[in-house]
SEMAR-77205 format. One record per residue (C-alpha): residue number from 1; x, y, z. Coordinates in pm, whole numbers, plus 50000, padded with zeros to 5 digits. Example, Ala and Ser with C-alpha at 12.3 -4.5 7.8 and 13.67 -1.06 7.14 Angstrom:
BEGIN
+-----+-------+-------+-------+
:   k :    px :    py :    pz :
+-----+-------+-------+-------+
:   1 : 51230 : 49550 : 50780 :
:   2 : 51367 : 49894 : 50714 :
+-----+-------+-------+-------+
# end
This chain:
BEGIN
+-----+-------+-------+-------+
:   k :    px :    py :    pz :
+-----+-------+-------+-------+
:   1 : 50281 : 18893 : 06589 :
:   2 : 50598 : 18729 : 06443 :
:   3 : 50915 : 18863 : 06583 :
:   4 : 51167 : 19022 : 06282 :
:   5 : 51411 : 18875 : 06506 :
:   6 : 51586 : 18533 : 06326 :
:   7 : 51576 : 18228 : 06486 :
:   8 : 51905 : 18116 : 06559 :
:   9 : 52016 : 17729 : 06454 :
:  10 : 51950 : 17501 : 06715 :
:  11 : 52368 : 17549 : 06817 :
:  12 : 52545 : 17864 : 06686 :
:  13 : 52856 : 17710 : 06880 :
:  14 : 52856 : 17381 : 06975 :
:  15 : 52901 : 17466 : 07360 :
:  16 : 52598 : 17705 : 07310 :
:  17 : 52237 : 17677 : 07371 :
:  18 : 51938 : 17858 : 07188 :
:  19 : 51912 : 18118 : 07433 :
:  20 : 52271 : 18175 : 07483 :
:  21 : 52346 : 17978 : 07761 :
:  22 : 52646 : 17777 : 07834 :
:  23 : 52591 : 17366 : 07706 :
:  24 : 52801 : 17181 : 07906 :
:  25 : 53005 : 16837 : 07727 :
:  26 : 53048 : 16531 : 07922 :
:  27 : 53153 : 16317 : 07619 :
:  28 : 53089 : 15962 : 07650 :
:  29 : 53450 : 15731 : 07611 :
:  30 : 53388 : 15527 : 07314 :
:  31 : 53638 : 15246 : 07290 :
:  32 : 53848 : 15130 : 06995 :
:  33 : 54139 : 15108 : 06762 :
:  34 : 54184 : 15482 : 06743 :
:  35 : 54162 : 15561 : 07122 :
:  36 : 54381 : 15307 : 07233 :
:  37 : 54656 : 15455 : 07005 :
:  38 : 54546 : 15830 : 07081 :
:  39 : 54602 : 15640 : 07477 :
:  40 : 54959 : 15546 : 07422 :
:  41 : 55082 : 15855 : 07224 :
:  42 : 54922 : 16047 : 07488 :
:  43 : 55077 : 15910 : 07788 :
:  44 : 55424 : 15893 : 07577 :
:  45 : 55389 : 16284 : 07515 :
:  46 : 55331 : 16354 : 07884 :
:  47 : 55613 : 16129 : 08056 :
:  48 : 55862 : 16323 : 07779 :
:  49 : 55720 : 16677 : 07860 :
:  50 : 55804 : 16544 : 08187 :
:  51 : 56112 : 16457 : 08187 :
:  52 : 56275 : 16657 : 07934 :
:  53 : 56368 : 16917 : 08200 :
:  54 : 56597 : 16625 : 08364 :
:  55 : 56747 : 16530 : 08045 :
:  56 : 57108 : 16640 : 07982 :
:  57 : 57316 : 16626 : 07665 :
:  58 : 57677 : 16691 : 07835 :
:  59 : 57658 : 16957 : 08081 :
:  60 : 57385 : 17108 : 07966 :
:  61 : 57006 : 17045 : 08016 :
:  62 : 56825 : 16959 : 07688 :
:  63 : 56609 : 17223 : 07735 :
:  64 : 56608 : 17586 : 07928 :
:  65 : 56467 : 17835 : 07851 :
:  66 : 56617 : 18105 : 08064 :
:  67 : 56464 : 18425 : 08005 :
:  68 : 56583 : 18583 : 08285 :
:  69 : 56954 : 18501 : 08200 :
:  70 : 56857 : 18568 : 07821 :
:  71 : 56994 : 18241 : 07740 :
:  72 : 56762 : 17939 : 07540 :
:  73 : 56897 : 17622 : 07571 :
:  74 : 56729 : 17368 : 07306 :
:  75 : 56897 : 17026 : 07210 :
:  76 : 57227 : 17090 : 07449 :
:  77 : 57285 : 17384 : 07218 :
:  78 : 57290 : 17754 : 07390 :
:  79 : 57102 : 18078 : 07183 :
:  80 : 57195 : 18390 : 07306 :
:  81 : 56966 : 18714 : 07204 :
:  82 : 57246 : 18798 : 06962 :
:  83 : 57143 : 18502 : 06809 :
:  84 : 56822 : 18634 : 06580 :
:  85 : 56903 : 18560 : 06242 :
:  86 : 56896 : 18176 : 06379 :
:  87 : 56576 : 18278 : 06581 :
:  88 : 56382 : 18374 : 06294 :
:  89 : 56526 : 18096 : 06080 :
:  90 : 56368 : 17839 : 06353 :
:  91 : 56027 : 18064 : 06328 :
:  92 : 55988 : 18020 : 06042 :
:  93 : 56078 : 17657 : 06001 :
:  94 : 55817 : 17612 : 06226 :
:  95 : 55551 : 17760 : 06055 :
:  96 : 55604 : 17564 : 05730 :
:  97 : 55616 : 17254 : 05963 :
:  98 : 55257 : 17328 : 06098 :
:  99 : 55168 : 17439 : 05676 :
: 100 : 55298 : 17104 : 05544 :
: 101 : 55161 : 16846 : 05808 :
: 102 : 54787 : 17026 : 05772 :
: 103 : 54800 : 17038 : 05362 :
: 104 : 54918 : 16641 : 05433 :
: 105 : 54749 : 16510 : 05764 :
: 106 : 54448 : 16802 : 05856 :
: 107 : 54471 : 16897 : 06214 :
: 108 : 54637 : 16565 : 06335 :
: 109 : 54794 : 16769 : 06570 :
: 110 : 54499 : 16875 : 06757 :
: 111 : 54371 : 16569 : 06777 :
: 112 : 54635 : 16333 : 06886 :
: 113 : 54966 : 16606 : 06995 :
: 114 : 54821 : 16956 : 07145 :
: 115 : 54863 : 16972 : 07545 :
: 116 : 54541 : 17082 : 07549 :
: 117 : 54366 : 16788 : 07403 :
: 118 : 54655 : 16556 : 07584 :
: 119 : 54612 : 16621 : 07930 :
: 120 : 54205 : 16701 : 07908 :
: 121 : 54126 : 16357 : 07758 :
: 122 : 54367 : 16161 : 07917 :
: 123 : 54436 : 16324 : 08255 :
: 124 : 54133 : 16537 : 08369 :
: 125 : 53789 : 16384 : 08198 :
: 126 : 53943 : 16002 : 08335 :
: 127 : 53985 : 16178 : 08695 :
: 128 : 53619 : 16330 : 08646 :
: 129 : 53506 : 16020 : 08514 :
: 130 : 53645 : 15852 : 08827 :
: 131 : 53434 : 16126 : 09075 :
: 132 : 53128 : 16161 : 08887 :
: 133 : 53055 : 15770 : 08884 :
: 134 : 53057 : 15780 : 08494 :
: 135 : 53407 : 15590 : 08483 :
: 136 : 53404 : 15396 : 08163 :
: 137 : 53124 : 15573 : 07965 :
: 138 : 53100 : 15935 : 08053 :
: 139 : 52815 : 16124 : 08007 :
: 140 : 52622 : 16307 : 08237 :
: 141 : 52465 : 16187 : 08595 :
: 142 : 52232 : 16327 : 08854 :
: 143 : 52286 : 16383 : 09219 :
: 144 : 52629 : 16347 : 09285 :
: 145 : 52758 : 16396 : 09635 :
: 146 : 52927 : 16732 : 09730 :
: 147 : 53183 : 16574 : 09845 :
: 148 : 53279 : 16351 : 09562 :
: 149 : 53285 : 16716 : 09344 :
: 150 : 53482 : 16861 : 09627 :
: 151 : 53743 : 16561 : 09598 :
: 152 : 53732 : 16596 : 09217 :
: 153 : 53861 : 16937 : 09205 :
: 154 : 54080 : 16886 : 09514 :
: 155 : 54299 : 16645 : 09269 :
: 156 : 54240 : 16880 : 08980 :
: 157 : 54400 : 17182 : 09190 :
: 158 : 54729 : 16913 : 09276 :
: 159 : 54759 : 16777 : 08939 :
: 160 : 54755 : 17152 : 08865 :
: 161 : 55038 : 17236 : 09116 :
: 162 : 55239 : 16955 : 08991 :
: 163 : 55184 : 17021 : 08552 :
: 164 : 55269 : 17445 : 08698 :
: 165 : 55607 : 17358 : 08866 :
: 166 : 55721 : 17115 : 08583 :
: 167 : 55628 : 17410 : 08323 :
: 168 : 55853 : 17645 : 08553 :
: 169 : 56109 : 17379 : 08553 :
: 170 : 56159 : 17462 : 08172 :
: 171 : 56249 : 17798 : 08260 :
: 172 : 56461 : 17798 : 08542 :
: 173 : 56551 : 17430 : 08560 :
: 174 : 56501 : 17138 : 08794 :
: 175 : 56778 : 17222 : 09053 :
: 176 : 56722 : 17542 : 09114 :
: 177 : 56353 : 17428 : 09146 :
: 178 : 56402 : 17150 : 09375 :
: 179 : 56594 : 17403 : 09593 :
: 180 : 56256 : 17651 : 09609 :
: 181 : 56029 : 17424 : 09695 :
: 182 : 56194 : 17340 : 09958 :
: 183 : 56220 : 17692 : 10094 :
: 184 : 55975 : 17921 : 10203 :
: 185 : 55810 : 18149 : 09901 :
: 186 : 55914 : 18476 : 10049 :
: 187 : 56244 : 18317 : 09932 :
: 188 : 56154 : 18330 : 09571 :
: 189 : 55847 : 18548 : 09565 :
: 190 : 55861 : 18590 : 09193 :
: 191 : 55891 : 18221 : 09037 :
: 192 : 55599 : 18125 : 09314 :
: 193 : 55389 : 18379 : 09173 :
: 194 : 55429 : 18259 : 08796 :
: 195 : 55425 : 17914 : 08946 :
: 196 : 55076 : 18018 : 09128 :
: 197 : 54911 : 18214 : 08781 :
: 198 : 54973 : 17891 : 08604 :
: 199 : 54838 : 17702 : 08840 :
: 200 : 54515 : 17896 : 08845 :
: 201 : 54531 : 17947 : 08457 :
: 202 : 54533 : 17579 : 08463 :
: 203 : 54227 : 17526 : 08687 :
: 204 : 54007 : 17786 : 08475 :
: 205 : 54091 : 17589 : 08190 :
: 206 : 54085 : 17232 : 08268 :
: 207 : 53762 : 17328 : 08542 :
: 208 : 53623 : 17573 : 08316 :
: 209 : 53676 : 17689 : 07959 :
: 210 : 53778 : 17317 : 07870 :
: 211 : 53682 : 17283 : 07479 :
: 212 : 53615 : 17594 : 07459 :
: 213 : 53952 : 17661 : 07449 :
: 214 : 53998 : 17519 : 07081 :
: 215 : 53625 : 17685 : 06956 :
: 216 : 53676 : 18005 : 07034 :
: 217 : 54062 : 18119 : 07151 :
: 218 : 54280 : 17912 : 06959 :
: 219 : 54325 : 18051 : 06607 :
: 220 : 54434 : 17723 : 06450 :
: 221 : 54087 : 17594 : 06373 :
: 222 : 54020 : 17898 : 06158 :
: 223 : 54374 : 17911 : 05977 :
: 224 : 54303 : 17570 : 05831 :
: 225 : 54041 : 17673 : 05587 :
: 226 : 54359 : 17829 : 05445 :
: 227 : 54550 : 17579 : 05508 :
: 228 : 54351 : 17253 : 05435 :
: 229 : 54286 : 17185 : 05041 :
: 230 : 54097 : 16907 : 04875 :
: 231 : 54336 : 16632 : 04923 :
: 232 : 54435 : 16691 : 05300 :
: 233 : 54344 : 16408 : 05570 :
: 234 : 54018 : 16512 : 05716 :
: 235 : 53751 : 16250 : 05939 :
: 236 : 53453 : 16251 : 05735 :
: 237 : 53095 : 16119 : 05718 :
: 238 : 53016 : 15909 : 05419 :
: 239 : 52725 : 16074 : 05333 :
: 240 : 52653 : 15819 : 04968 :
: 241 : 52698 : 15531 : 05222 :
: 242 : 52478 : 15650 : 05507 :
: 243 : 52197 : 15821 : 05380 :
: 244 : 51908 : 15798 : 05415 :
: 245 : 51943 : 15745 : 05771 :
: 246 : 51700 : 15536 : 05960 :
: 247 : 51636 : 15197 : 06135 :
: 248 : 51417 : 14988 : 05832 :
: 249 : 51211 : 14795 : 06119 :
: 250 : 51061 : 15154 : 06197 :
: 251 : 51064 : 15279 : 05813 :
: 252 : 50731 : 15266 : 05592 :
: 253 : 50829 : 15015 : 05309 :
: 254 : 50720 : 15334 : 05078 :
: 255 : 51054 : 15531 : 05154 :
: 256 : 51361 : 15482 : 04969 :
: 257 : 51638 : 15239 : 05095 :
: 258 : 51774 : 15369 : 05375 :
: 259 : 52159 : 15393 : 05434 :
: 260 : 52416 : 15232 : 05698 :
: 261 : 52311 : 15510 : 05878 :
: 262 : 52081 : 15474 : 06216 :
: 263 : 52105 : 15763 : 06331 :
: 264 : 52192 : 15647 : 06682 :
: 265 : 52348 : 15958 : 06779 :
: 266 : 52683 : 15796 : 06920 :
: 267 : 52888 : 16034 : 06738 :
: 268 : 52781 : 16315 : 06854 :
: 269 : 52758 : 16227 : 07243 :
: 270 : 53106 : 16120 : 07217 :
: 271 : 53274 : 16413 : 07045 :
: 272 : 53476 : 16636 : 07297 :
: 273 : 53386 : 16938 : 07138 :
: 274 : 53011 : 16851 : 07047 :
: 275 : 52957 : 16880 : 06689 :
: 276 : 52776 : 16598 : 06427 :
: 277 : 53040 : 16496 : 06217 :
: 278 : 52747 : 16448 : 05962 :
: 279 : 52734 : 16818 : 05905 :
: 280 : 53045 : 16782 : 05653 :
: 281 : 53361 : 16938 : 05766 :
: 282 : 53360 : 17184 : 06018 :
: 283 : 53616 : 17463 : 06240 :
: 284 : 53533 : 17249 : 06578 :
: 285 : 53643 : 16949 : 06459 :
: 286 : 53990 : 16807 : 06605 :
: 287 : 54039 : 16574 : 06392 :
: 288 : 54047 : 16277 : 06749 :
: 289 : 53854 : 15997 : 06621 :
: 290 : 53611 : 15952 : 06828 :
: 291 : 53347 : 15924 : 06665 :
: 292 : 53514 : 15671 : 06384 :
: 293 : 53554 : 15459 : 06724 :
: 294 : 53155 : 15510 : 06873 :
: 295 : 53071 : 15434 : 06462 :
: 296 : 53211 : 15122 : 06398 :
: 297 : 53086 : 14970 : 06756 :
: 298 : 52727 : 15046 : 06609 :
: 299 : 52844 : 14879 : 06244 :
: 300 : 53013 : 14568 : 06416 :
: 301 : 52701 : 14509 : 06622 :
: 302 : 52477 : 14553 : 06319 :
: 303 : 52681 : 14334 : 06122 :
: 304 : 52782 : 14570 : 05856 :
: 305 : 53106 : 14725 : 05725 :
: 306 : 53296 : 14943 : 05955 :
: 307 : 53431 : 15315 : 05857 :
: 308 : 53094 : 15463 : 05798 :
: 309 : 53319 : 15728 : 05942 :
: 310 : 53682 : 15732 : 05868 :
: 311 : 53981 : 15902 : 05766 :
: 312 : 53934 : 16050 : 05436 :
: 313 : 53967 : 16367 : 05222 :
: 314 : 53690 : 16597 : 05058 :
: 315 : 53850 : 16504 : 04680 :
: 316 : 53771 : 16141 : 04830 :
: 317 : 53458 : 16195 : 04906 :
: 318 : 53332 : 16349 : 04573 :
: 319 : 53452 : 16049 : 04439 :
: 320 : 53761 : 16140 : 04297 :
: 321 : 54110 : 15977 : 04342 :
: 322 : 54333 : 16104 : 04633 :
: 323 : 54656 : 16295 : 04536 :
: 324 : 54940 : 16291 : 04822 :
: 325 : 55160 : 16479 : 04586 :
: 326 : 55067 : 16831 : 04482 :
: 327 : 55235 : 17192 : 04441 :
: 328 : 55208 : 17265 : 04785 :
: 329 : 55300 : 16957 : 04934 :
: 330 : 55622 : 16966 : 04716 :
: 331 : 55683 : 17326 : 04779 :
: 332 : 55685 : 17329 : 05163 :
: 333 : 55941 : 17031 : 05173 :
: 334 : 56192 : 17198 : 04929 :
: 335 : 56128 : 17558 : 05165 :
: 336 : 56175 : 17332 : 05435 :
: 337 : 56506 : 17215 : 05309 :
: 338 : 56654 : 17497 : 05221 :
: 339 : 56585 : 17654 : 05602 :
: 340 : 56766 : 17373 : 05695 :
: 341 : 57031 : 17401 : 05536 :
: 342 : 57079 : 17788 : 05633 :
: 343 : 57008 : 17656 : 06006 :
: 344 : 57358 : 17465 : 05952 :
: 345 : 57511 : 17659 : 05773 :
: 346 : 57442 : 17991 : 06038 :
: 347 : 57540 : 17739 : 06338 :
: 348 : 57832 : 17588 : 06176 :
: 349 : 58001 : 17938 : 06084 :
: 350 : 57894 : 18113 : 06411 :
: 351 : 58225 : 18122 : 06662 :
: 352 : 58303 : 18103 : 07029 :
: 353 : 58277 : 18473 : 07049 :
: 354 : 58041 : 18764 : 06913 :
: 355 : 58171 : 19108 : 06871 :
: 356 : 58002 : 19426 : 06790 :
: 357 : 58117 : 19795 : 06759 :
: 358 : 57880 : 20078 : 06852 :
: 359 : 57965 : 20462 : 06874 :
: 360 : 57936 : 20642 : 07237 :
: 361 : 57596 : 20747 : 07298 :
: 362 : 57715 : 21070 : 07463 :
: 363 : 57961 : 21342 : 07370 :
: 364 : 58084 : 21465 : 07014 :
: 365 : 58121 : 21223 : 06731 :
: 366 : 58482 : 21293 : 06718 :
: 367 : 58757 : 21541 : 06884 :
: 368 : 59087 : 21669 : 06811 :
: 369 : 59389 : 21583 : 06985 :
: 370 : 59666 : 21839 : 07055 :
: 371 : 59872 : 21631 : 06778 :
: 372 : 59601 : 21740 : 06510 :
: 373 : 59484 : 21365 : 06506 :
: 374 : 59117 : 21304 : 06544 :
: 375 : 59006 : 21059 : 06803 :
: 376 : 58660 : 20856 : 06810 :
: 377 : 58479 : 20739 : 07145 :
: 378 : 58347 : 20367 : 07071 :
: 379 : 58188 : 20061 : 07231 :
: 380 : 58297 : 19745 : 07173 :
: 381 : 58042 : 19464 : 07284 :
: 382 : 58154 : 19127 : 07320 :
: 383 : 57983 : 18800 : 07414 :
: 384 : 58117 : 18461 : 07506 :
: 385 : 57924 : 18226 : 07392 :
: 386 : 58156 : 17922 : 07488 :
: 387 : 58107 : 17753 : 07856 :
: 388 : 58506 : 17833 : 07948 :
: 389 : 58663 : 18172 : 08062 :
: 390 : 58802 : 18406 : 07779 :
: 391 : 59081 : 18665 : 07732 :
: 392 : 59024 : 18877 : 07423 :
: 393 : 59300 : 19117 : 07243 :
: 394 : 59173 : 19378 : 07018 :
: 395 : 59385 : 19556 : 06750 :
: 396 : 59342 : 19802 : 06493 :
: 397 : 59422 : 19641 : 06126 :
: 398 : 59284 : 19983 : 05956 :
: 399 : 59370 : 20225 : 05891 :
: 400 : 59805 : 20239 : 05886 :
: 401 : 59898 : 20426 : 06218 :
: 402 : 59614 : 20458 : 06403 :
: 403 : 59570 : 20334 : 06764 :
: 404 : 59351 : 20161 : 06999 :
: 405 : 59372 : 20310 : 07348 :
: 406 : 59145 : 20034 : 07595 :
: 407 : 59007 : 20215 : 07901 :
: 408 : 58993 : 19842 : 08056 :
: 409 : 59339 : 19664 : 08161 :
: 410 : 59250 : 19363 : 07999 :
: 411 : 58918 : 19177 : 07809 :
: 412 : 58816 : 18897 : 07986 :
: 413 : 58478 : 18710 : 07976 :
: 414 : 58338 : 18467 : 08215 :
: 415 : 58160 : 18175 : 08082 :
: 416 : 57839 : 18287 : 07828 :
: 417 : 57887 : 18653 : 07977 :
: 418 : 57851 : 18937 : 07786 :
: 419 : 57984 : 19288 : 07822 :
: 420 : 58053 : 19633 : 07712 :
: 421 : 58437 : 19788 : 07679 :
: 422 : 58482 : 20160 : 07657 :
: 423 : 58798 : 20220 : 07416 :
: 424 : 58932 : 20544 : 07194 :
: 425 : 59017 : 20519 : 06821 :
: 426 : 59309 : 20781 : 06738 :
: 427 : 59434 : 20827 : 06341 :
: 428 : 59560 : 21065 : 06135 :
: 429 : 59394 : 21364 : 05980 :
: 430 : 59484 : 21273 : 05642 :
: 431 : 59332 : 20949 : 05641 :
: 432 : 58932 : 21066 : 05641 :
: 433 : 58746 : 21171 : 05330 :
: 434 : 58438 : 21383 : 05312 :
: 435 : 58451 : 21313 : 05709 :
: 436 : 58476 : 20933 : 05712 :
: 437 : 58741 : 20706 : 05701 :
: 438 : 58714 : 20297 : 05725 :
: 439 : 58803 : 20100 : 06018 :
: 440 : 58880 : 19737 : 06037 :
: 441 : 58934 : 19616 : 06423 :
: 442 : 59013 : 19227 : 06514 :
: 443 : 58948 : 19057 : 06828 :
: 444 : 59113 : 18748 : 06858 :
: 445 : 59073 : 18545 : 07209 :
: 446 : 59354 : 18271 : 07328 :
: 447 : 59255 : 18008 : 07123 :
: 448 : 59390 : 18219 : 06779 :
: 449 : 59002 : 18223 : 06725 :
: 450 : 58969 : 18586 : 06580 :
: 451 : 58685 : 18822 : 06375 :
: 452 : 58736 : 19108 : 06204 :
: 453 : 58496 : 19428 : 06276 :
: 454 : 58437 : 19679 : 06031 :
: 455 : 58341 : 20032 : 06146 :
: 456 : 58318 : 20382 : 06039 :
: 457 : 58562 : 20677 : 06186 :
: 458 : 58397 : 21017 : 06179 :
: 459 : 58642 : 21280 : 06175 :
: 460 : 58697 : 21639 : 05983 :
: 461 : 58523 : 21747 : 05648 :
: 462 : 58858 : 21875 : 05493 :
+-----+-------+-------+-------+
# end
């Protein structure tokens, strides 16, 4: 009796057997052009992610991100949380970045600049390589010791450690770090426990989820069938070129000619994430060359013509000529400019001091002195945003005769501080209409730097 059941492909994910069960890769290394410069740009991107916490521009590290202190530190330059409108100009920056280098280059990123692919090709399969005996090829192999395994993840769990304390390094920095490890955790209970997540985080990953990571959590593979069009860079199987796949020594002279193509297999047992480039272009690809690399070693041994699987786009492959320039490749770098330019032009106009007036959370909007005048409770909120002390005056421009009464002797700020005044507002009766009146306050500190505050008064309906 047939089963109404459907028979699933022979992989429904890549890291997925018929039944369900988890199909574990062990890539085979397939030398070449492409891996020796995926080798160098990934060693370059890990010696920078490590030392950009030890990099200074001035006094300043080129990089903290201080979320305790609600201070971000990026390029020497300090953002404070009053700082959103250049926030959301860098967010969004960013995402027409990532829009333009996919419509241009595919998911170059992923394949040559994500952490994830960085440090599991280049850090963890060479140390597994190294413990599993399979140094140099990869793949799979029987009956290896306990105690090599043991070792293997013994280094994994220290390399670990070490990647977990430079990622905490970006948020609180490298001297106060190389002041806790020196103490005792019950010191610094808190930083040891994000230091100890990450670490484990780190170890289910690397240990564990490994490409599953960029099949089934990370979103990017699935945004780029939005984001991809016709003429984007892609690695691609030339199908007119390889098929009909086949060795001719083992081929009944009755079939057709058979393609470049003999179907050795290579590029699939050396993809990271398992797939047969063959199949066209697919989510699991990343886009890291390998099997262009484990390709042309077949074709140079054969004698024929290398890039039976190369860089190339799907416009390409129907034939049709490649087109770098196109609405959206033009669009994104004139969006791009323009953020740009309102990044400088926000930075260059922001000063050494932020002010902001808010009314007193408690107590009537207004009151009436004994004079008849009507006084307002109000907040002032200042931030230094400069790396000196500041003394701040505050005076009331508008409107004529009214007064500022300051509950505080004086306004002073310590370097990137930020605090709250309590102060009183006091001006004529005659001066509101239909219960409001306009305020105009400026804070100037001892450089002459000043800004002028605009508030509303709330006072009397007649």
């Amino acid at each position: 009796m047939s089963s109404s059941i459907l028979e699933p492909e022979e992989h429904v994910l890549s890291t997925l057997e018929k039944d369900g069960s988890r199909r574990w890769l062990k890539p085979k290394l397939s030398k070449g052009k492409f891996l020796e410069r995926r080798r160098w740009v990934a060693y370059l991107l890990i010696a920078v992610f490590t030392a950009l916490p030890f990099v200074k521009i001035g006094d300043k590290p080129f990089m903290l991100l201080d979320i305790i202190g609600r201070e971000f530190t990026i390029f020497g330059f300090t953002f404070l949380p009053t700082d959103t409108i250049l926030l959301a100009i860098v967010l969004v920056g960013s995402l027409l970045t990532i829009f333009l280098f996919t419509a241009l280059f595919g998911r170059v990123w992923c394949g040559w600049a994500c952490p994830q692919t960085v440090y599991m090709e280049y850090l963890f399969r060479p140390i597994e390589r190294i413990f599993d005996g399979t140094r140099g090829r990869g793949g799979f192999k029987k009956n290896i010791p306990a105690w090599r395994t043991g070792a293997k993840y013994l280094v994994f769990f220290f390399v670990c450690v070490y990647l977990a304390n430079t990622f905490l390094a970006y948020f609180v920095g490298v001297e106060r770090l190389s002041q806790w490890v020196q103490q005792s955790p019950l010191n610094h209970p808190t930083p040891f426990l994000v230091m100890a997540v990450v670490t484990a985080a780190m170890m289910f990953d690397f240990c564990f989820f490994r490409e599953q990571l960029c099949l089934v959590a990370c979103p990017y593979g699935r945004f780029q069938s939005v984001l991809l069009d016709q003429n984007s860079l892609i690695v691609a199987y030339d199908e007119q070129r390889g098929e009909l796949r086949g060795r001719a020594k083992k081929k009944p002279a009755a079939l057709p000619v058979l393609g470049d193509c003999v179907d050795c297999g290579n590029c699939v047992t050396t993809c990271p994430t398992g797939i047969d480039i063959r199949d066209g272009l697919q989510m699991e690809c990343i886009n890291c060359t390998q099997c262009i690399d484990a390709c042309n070693l077949v074709m140079n041994k054969l004698g024929r013509a290398p890039n039976l699987i190369r860089y190339s786009s799907q416009a390409r492959d129907r034939g049709e000529q490649g087109n770098l320039f196109r609405p959206r490749t033009a669009i994104y770098p004139l969006l791009l400019a323009g953020i740009v330019t309102a990044f400088i032009i926000v930075l260059t106009s922001s000063k050494s001091f932020d002010a902001v007036i808010l009314r007193e959370q408690v107590g009537n909007p207004h009151t009436m002195t004994d004079d008849g005048q009507v006084r307002n409770l109000l907040l002032l909120k200042l931030t230094n945003r400069s790396d000196e002390a500041m003394a701040l005056s505050a005076s009331v421009l508008a409107p004529e005769l009214a007064t500022l009464d300051l509950r505080e002797d004086s306004i002073e700020l310590t370097p990137n501080e930020s605090r709250t005044f309590h102060f009183s507002v006091v001006a004529p009766r005659n001066v509101f209409k239909m219960g409001q009146a306009n305020m105009k306050i400026k804070i100037e500190n001892d450089k002459q730097i000043s800004r002028v505050i605009p508030c509303k008064l709330i006072g009397p309906f007649d």
